[in-house]
VOGU-3710 file (C-alpha; in Angstrom, 3 decimals, decimal comma):
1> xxxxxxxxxx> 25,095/-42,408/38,022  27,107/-39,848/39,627  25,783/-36,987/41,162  25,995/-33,269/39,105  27,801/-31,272/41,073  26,882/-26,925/40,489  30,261/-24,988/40,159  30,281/-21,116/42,053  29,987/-20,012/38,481  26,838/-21,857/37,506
11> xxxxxxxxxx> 25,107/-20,464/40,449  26,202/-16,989/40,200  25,004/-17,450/36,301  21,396/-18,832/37,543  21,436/-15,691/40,224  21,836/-13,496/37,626  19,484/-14,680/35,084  16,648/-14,907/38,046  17,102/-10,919/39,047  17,009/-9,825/34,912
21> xxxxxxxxxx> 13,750/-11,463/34,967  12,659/-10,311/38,100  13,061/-6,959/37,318  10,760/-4,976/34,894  11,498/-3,921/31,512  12,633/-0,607/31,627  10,891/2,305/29,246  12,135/2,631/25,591  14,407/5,636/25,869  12,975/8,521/23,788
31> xxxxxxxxxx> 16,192/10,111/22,591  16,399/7,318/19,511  13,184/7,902/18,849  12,779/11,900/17,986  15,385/13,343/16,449  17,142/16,264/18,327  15,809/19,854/17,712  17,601/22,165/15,802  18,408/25,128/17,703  18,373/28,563/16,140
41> xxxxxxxxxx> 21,711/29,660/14,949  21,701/33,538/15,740  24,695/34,365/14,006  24,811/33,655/10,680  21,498/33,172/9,799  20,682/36,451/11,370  22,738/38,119/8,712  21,796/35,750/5,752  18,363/36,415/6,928  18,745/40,518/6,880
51> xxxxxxxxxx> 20,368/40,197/3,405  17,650/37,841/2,418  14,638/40,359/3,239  16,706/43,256/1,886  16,992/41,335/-1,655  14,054/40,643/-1,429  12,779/44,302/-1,094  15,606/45,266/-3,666  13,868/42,761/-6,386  10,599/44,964/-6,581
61> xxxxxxxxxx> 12,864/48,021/-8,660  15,978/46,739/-9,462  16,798/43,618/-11,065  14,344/40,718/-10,421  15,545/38,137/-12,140  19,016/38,041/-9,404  17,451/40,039/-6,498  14,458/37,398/-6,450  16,526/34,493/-6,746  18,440/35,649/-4,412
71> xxxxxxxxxx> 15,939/35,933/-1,604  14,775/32,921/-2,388  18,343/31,022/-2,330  19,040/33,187/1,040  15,668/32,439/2,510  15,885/28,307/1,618  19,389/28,188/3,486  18,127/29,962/7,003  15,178/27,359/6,550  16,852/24,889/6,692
81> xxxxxxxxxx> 19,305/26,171/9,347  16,500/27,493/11,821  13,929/25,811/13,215  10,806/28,406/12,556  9,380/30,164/9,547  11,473/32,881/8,985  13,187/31,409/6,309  9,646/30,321/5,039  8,390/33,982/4,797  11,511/35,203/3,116
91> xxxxxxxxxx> 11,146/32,707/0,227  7,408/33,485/0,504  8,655/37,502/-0,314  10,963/36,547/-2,785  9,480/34,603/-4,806  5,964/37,561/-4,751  8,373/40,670/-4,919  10,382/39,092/-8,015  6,956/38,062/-9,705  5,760/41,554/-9,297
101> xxxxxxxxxx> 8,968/43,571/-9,583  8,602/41,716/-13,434  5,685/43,262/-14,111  6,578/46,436/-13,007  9,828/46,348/-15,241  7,832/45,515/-18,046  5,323/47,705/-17,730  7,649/50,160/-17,228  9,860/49,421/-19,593  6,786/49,254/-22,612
111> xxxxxx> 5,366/52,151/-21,464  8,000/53,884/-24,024  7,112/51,805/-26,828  3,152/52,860/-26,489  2,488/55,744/-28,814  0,714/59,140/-27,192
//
């Protein structure tokens, strides 16, 4: 039998293995594990936002039906967008001012049809 000679290679190879396993296991990184936050955009949202509470307000007198829907479209989009509940409230508003501003159109538009 002849003897096995180890190449430079082979032994630079077994170095390497022996310091991996030497070495701990470093911590699982926690970026892939949470995804990243949104961050509010100011902006645009801001506006949508303003427009959103305005329809909102607007749905109580004048038109429900598109004022409420509206808010509520408006208010879904900066939800999504913005990380908070400001978004939330507005579809929250639009959804209560359109339900009431129904009744008061009805009301008020009925109370011509009752007979003094």
């Amino acid at each position: 039998m002849a003897p096995e000679f180890c190449a430079l290679d082979d032994i630079y190879e077994i170095t390497l293995r022996s310091q991996q396993l030497a070495t701990p296991p470093s911590a699982p990184s926690t970026e892939a594990q949470f995804p990243p936050s949104r961050q509010p955009e100011n902006g645009r949202t801001g506006l949508l936002a303003t427009f959103g509470y305005i329809s909102a307000v607007l749905s109580l007198f004048i038109v429900p039906e598109i004022f409420g829907s509206a808010a509520i479209l408006l208010g879904a989009y900066v939800w999504r967008k913005e990380q908070g509940n400001r978004g939330l409230t507005i579809v929250i508003l639009g959804i209560a001012f359109m339900l009431i501003g129904l009744v008061f159109t009805a009301y008020f538009a009925l109370i011509d049809l009752i007979p003094s």
